[in-house]
C-alpha positions in Angstrom: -84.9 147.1 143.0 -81.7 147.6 144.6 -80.0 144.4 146.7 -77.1 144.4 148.4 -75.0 142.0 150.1 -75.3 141.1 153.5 -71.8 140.6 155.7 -71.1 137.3 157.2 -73.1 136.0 159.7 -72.6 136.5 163.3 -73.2 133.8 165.6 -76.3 134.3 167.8 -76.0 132.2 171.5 -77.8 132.9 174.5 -76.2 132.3 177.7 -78.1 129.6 180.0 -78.6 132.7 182.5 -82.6 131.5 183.0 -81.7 127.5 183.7 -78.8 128.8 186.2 -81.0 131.2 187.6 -84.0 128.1 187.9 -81.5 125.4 189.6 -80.4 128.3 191.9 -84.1 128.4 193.2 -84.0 124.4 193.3 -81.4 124.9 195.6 -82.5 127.7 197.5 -86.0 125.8 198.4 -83.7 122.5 199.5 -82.3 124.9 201.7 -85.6 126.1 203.3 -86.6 123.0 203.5 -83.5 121.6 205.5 -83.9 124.9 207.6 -87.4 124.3 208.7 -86.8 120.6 209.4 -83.7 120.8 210.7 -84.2 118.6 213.9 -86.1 116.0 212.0 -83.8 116.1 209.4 -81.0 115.7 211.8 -81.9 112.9 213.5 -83.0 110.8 210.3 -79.3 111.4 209.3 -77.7 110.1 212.8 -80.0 107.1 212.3 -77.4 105.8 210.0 -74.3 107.9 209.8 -72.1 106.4 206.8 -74.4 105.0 204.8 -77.0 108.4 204.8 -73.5 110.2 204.9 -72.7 108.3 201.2 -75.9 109.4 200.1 -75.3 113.0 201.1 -71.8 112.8 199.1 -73.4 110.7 196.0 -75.8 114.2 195.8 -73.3 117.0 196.3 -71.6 115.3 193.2 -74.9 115.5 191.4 -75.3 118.9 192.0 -72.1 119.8 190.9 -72.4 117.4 187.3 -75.2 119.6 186.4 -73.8 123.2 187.2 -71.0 121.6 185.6 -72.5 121.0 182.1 -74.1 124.9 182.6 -70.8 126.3 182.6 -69.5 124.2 179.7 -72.1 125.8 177.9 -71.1 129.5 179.0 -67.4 128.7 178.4 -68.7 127.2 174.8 -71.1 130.1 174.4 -67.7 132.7 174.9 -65.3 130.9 172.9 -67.4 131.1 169.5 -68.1 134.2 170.3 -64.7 135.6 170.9 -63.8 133.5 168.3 -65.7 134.8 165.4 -65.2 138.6 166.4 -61.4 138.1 166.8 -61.5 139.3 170.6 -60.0 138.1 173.8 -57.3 136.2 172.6 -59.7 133.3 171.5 -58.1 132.7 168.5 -54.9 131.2 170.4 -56.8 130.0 173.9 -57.9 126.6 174.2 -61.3 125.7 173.3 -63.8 123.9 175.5 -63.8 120.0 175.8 -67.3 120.3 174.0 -66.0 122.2 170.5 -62.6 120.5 170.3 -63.3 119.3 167.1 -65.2 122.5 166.2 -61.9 124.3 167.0 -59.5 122.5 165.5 -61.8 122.7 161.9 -62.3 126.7 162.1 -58.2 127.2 163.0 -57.7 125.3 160.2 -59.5 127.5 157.8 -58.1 130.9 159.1 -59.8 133.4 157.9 -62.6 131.5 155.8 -64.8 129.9 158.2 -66.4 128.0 155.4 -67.2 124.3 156.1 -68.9 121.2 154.0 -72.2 120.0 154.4 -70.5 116.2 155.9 -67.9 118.1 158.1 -71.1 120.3 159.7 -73.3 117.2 160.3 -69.9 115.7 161.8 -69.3 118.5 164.0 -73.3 118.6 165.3 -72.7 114.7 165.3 -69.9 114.8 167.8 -71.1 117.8 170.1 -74.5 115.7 170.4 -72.6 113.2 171.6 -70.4 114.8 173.9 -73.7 116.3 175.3 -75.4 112.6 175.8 -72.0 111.3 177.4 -72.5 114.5 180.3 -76.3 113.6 180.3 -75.1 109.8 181.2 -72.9 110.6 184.2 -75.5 112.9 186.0 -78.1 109.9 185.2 -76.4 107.5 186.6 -75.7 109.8 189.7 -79.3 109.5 189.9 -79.8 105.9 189.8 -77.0 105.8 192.5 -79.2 107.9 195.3 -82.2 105.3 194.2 -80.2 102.3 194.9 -78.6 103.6 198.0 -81.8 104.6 199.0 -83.0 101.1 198.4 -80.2 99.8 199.9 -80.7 101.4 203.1 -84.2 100.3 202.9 -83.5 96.2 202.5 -80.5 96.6 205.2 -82.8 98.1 207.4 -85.7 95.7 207.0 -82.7 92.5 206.6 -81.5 93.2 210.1 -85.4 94.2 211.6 -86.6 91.1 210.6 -84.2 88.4 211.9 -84.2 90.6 215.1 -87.9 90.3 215.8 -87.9 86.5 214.8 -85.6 86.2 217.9 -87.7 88.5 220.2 -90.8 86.9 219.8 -89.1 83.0 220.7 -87.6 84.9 223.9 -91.1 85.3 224.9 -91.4 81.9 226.5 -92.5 82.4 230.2 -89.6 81.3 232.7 -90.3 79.9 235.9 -91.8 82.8 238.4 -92.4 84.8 235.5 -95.6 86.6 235.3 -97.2 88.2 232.4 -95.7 91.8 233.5 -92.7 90.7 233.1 -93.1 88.7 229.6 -95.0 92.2 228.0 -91.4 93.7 229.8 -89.5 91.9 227.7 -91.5 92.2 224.9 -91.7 95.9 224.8 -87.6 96.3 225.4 -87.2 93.7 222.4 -89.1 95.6 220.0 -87.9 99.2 221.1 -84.3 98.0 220.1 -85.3 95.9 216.6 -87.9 98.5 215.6 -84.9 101.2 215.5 -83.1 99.4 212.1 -86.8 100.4 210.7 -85.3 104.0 211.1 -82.2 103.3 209.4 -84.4 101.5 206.4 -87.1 104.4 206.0 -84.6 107.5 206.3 -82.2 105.9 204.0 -84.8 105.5 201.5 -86.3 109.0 202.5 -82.7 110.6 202.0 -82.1 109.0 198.3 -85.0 109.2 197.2 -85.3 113.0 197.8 -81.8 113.3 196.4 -82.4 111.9 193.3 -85.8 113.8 192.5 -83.9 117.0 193.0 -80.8 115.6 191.0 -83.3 114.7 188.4 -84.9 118.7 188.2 -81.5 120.0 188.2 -80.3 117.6 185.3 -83.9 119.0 183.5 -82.8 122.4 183.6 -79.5 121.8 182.2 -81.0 119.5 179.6 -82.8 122.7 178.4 -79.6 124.9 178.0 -77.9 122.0 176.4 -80.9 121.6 174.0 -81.1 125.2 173.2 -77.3 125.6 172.4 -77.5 122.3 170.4 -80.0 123.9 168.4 -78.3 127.4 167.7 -74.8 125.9 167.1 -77.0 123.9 164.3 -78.6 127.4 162.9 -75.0 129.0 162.8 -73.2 126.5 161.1 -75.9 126.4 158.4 -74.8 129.9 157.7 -71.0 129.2 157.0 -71.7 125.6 155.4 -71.4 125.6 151.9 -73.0 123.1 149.2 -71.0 120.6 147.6 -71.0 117.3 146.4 -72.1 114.2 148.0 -71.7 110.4 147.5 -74.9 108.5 147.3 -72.8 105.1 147.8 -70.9 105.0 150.5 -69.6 101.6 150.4 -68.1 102.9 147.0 -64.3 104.3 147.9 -63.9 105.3 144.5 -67.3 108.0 144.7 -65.9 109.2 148.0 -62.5 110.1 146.8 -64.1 111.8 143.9 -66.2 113.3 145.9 -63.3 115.1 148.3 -61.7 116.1 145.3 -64.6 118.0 143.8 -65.1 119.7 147.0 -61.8 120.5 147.8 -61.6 122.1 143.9 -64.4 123.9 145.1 -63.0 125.4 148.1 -60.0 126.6 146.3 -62.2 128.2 143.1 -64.2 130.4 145.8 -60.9 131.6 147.3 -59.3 132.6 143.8 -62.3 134.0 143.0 -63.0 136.0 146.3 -59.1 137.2 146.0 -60.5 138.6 142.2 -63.0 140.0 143.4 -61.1 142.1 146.1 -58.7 142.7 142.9 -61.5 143.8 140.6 -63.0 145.8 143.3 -60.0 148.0 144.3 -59.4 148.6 140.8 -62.6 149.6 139.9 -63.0 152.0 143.5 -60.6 154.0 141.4 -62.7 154.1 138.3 -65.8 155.1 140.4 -63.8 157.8 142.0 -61.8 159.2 139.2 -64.9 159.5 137.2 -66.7 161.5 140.1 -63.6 163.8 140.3 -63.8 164.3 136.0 -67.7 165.0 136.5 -67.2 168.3 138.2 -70.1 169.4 140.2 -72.3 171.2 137.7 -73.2 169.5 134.5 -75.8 167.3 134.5 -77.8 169.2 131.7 -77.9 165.7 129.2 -76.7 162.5 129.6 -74.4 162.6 126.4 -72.8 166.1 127.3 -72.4 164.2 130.7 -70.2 161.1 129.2 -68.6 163.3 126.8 -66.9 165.0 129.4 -66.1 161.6 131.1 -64.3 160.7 128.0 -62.6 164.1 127.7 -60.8 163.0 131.2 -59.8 159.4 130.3 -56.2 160.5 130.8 -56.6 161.8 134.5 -58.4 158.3 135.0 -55.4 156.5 133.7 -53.2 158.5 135.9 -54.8 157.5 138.7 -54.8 154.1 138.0 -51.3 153.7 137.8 -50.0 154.5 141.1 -53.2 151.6 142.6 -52.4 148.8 140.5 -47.8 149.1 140.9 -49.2 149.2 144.3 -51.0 146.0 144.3 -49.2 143.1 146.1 -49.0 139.6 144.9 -48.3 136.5 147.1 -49.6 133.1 148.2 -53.2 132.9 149.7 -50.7 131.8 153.0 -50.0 135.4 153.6 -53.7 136.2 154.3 -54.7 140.2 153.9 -50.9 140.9 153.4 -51.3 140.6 149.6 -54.5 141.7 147.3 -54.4 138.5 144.8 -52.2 134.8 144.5 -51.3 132.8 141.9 -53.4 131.7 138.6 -54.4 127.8 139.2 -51.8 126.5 136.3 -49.3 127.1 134.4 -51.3 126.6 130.9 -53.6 129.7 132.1 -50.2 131.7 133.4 -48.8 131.4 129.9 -52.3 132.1 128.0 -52.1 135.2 130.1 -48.6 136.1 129.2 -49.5 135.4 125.0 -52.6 137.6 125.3 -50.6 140.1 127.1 -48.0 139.9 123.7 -50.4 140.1 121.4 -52.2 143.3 122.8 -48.9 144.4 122.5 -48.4 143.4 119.1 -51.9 144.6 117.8 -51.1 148.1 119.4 -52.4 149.1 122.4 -50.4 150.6 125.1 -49.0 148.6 128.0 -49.1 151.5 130.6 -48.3 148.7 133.6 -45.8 146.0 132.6 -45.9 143.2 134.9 -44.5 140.6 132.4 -41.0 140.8 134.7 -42.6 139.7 137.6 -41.2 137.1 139.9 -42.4 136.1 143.6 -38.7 136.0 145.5 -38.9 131.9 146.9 -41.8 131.0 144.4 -40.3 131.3 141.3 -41.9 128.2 140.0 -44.6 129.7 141.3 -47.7 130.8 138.6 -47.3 134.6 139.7 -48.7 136.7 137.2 -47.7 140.9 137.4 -50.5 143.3 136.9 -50.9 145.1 133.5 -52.7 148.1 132.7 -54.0 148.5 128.8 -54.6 151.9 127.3 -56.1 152.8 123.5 -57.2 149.2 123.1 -59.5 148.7 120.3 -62.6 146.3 120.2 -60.6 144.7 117.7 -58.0 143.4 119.1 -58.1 139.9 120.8 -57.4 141.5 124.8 -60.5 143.2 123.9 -63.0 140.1 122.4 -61.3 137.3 124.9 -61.6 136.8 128.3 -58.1 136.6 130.1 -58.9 135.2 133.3 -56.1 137.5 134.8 -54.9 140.7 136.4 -55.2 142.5 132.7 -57.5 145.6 133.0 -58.0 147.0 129.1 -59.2 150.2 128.9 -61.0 150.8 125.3 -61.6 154.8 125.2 -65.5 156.1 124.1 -66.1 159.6 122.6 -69.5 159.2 123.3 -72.6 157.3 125.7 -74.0 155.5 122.4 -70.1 154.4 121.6 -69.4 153.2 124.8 -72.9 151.7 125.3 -72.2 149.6 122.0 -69.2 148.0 122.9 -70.6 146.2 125.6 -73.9 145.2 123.2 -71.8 144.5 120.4 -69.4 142.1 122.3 -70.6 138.6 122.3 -70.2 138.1 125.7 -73.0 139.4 127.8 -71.7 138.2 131.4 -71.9 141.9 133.5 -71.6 145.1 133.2 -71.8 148.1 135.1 -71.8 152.2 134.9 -70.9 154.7 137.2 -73.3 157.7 137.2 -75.1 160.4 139.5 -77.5 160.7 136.7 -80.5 158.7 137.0 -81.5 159.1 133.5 -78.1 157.5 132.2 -78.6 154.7 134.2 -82.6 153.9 133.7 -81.5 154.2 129.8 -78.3 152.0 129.8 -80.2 149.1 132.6 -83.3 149.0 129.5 -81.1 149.0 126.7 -77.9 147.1 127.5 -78.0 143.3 126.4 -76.2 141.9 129.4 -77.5 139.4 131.9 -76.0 141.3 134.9 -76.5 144.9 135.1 -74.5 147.0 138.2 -75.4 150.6 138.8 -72.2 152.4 140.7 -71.4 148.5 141.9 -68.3 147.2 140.6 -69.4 143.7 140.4 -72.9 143.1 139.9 -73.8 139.9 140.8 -76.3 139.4 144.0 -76.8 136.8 146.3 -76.7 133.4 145.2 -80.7 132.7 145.5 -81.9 135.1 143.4 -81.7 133.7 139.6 -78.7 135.4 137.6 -76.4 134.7 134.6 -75.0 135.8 131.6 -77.0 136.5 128.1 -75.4 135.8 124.8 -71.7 133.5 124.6 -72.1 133.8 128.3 -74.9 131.5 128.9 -74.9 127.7 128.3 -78.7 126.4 127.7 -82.2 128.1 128.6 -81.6 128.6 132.0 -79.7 130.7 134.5 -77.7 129.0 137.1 -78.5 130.1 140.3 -81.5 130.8 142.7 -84.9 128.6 141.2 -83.4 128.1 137.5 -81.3 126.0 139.3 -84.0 124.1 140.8 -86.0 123.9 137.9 -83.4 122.6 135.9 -83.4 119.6 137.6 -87.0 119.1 137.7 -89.3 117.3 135.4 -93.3 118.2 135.2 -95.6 115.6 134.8 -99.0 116.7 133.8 -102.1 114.3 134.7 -105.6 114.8 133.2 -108.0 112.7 135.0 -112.1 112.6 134.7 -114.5 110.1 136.6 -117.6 109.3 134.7 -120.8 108.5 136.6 -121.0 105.2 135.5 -119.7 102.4 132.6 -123.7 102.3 131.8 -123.2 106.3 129.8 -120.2 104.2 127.5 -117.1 105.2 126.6 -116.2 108.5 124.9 -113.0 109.0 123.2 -112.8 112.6 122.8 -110.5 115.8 124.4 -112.9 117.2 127.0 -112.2 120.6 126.3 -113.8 119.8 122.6 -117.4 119.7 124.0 
């Protein structure tokens, strides 16, 4: 089975095109309705001018909250976007009010967008809230069109009443009145107190309204928010990486311990990620001086086929030189301006520089000296030049221990069984890899070799971190691997019950394995 690594994920946000395009129909059949009822409409509005007028303000601020919070979300949607493909400038531009704190953490990190699990529950933690704070202002918009809808309704009915009281004493026949002229009286007292119902009953009419279609707007934008909400949660779970966490958070101690370990842990990936570009560069050449020494027409046997590999170990070496003196060496600061930094002490720089001595002294040949090396302005600095070992022996101590450095030993084969028992001889077993076009060669050495990593024309064969790998041999520490569900079980206990449920206590007891009857 071949498996390959997948790039970095790209952020997948949808634009709130669907909820703009519903509240624009909201709008639309306001609109119709206001044409259609326009005279009506009209003169329930002239029934109280300032206070309906307040109303009519208190709404257009509504309307604009929620198209407001859409296009916080389209602005939000651009940025991460732009952002994370290194287009438009959005790099440098200011980010939206809802992803400050999003911002500020990715600019931070440069090039590694790489976050911990507590700084990615803080992030969704303060854009939720951010979200909830926009939520509260168009709510209470809401509330405000009820009450002045009320409001309108108790002035109304507050002046009405009072009003009426007064018409009904005034009713009192006067001398030479008759009844004509009392129901007169009556009639003009009522027309005049029975318009503040009008104020009370279009006030309430007008808020009302407003609020209902404050409230469907406010819905629609709740969606948008909801669905961003939810993929800004799915992408950071893509660039959030596992650490440690404290289980006691009243303890200050655990959680300084705790940002240690993961900080330690951020700056292990790096080094090794800056290794691995190392490793891989240098062994592109390998792969592609070992195509050029193949020719293009022997692959009769797999031994005649390796042989003449080996014959051409010096062209190999020749074109190694010229790519590692051409490897650059700087801090991590300078970004893709250099292929690999610094060693993390000065304990492994000087292990480095007495294993590079005693290849030296054993007698192999230092074809690349980088023992001279110094970083101008970082002298104190745990720069380590590249080397480049040729005619080492498995004997020597370059060969049998691990450097942890930019040392490439080169141990020349005559043959496929030679070469193929170095690495099964060594006793480290961490990965290996061969570079062939002959399928036979590779099925043979992937059966045969006694390695816990195996890479077929791939430089560095490890896969994605949940499928279970390690190392076999020195390479190895207890039964299991360490990643994918090793891991898992490592930290998991079985418990095995055995239960059986006689019929009765009346059949006795029986003391005996049932699997023995």
């Amino acid at each position: 089975m071949t498996e390959t690594r997948e790039p970095e994920a790209e952020p997948q946000f949808t634009q709130p095109f669907r909820q703009i395009i519903s509240m624009v129909i909201v709008l639309g059949a306001v609109g119709f309705g206001l044409y259609v009822g326009i005279t009506q409409i009209t003169a329930i509005f002239w029934s109280n001018p300032y206070l309906n007028g307040g109303i009519l303000l208190v709404f257009i601020l509504g309307v604009l909250s929620c198209f407001g919070q859409v296009g916080q979300l389209m602005r939000s949607v651009r940025w991460i976007e732009g952002f994370t493909n290194h287009k438009g400038g959005a790099e440098s531009a200011a980010a939206p009010g809802l992803l400050a704190p999003l911002a500020t953490l990715l600019r931070s990190r440069g090039a590694r967008m790489q976050m911990s699990s507590s700084s990615s529950r803080s992030i969704l933690d303060s854009v939720a809230q951010r979200i909830d704070e926009d939520r509260e202002i168009t709510r209470y918009i809401g509330n405000t069109l009820i009450f002045l809808g009320l409001l309108g309704t108790f002035y109304g009915l507050a002046t009405t009443v009072p009003a009426l009281v007064e018409t009904i004493r005034s009713l009192n026949p006067a001398e030479g009145e008759d009844g004509a002229d009392i129901f007169a009286r009556l009639q003009s007292g009522l027309e005049s107190q029975l318009g503040g119902m009008g104020t009370a009953f279009s006030s309430s009419l007008l808020g009302l309204a407003g609020s209902l279609v404050v409230g469907l707007l406010e819905l629609f934008a709740s969606h948008g928010q909801n669905r961003f909400y939810r993929e800004l949660e799915e992408w950071l779970s893509t660039i959030t990486q596992l650490g440690f966490s404290s289980g006691d958070e009243d303890n200050a101690e655990t959680g300084i311990m705790v940002e240690f370990m993961n900080h330690m842990a951020q700056q292990l990936e790096a080094q090794q990620s800056s290794l691995n570009h190392h490793l891989g560069a240098l062994t592109h050449a390998l792969s592609g001086a070992m195509s050029e020494t193949k020719g293009s027409g022997s692959s009769d046997a797999t031994n005649d086929l390796l042989t003449r590999v080996a014959e051409g170990q010096d062209r190999l070496i020749e074109k190694l030189v010229p790519r590692i003196e051409k490897l650059k060496v700087g801090p991590y600061t300078s970004g893709n301006d250099v292929d690999y930094g610094p060693v993390v002490t000065a304990a492994a720089k000087a292990n480095i520089e007495r294993l590079v001595q005693t290849g030296i002294d054993q007698g192999a040949e230092l074809v690349v000296d980088g023992r001279d090396f110094s970083l101008q302005g970082y002298e104190e600095g745990f720069f380590v030049g590249p080397h480049l070992f040729d005619h080492a022996t498995k004997d020597m101590d370059i060969y049998k221990h691990e450097i942890f450095g930019p040392v490439l030993t080169c141990v020349r084969a005559e043959t496929y069984e030679e070469a193929l028992g170095l690495a099964m001889d060594h006793e480290y077993g961490n990965g290996t890899a061969i570079f062939t076009r002959d399928g036979d060669a590779a099925r043979d050495f992937a059966n045969r070799i006694n390695v816990g990593m195996v890479g077929i024309n791939v430089p560095i064969p490890v896969p994605l971190a949940y499928h279970t790998f390690g190392g076999w041999k020195k390479s190895v520490f207890g039964d299991l691997n360490q990643h994918g569900p090793d891991a898992f079980k490592f930290y998991t206990r079985t418990k095995t019950v055995t239960a059986r449920w006689p019929s009765g206590i009346k059949e006795g007891g029986e003391f005996s394995i049932p699997v023995m009857e």
